[in-house]
N, C-alpha and C positions, 0 to 999 in steps of 0.2 A: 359485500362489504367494501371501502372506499380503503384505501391505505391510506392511514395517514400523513404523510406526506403530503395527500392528493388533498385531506382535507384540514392541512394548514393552509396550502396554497388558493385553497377558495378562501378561507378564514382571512387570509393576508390581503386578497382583493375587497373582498367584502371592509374589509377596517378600510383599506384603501377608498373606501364608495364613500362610507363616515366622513375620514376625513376631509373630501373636498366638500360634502355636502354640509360640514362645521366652515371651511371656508369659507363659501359661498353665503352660506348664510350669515357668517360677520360683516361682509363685505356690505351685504344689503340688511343689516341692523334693524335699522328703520322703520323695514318694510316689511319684516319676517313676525306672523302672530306669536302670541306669548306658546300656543298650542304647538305651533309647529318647531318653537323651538326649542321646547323642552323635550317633542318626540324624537327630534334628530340629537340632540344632548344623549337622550337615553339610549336611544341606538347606538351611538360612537360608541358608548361607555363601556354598554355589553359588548359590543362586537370586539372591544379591547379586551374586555373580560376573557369573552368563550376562547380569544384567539390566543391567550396567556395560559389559559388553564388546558387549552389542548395541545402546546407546545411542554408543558408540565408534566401531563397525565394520557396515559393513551386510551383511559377509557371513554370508549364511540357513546355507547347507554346513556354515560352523562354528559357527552357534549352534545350528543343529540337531544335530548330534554331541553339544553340549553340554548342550541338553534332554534327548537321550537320556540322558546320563552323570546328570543330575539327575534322570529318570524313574526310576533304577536307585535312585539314594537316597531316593526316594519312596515305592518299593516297602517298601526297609527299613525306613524309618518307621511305614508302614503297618503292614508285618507285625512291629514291636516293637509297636506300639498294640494291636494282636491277641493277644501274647502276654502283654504285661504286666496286672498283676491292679491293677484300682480304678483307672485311668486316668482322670483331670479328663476331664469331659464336652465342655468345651472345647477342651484339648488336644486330642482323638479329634477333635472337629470340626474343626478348625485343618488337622491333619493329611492329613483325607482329603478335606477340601474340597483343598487346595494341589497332592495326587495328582491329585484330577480335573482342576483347571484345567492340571497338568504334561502329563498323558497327554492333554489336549486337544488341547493346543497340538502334541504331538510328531506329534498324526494329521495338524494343518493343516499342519505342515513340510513332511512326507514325501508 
């Protein structure tokens, strides 16, 4: 089991991946699909979520359920970054840095 401490400090990198990749993605408005902007919307949201509620509560059970449910919108992000055409180079990094540190943390949960 991770101490939590170890697994705010992902939780606060992880928000951290979110917020540049909301950056990143204003900056390029324009050019961002309706798909990928609502994936990365929904990732910021929960990764603020899970990273509130497990500075709240120390139970792993349920923030591990919740990284899972946040792994799931990670994917989607992902796989909108991969569909969408001319995607901010930033953005794409944002993105799938936030996935890896996501799916990191859900191997050290489980």
């Amino acid at each position: 089991m991770m101490q939590m401490s170890q697994v705010q400090d992902k939780l606060n990198r992880i928000e951290q991946f979110a917020d540049q990749a909301v950056a990143a993605m204003r900056k390029s408005s324009g050019q961002t699909s309706d798909e990928l902007r609502r994936c990365v919307d929904d990732m910021h949201a929960q990764a603020r979520e899970v990273r509130n509620m497990a500075q709240q509560s120390g139970d792993q059970s349920q923030i591990a359920s919740r990284v899972d449910q946040l792994e799931e919108t990670g994917d989607r992000a992902k796989e909108a970054c991969r569909k969408a055409q001319g995607v901010d180079p930033q953005l794409q990094s944002a993105v799938m840095q936030a996935h890896d540190q996501i799916s990191d943390l859900k191997k050290q949960l489980h």
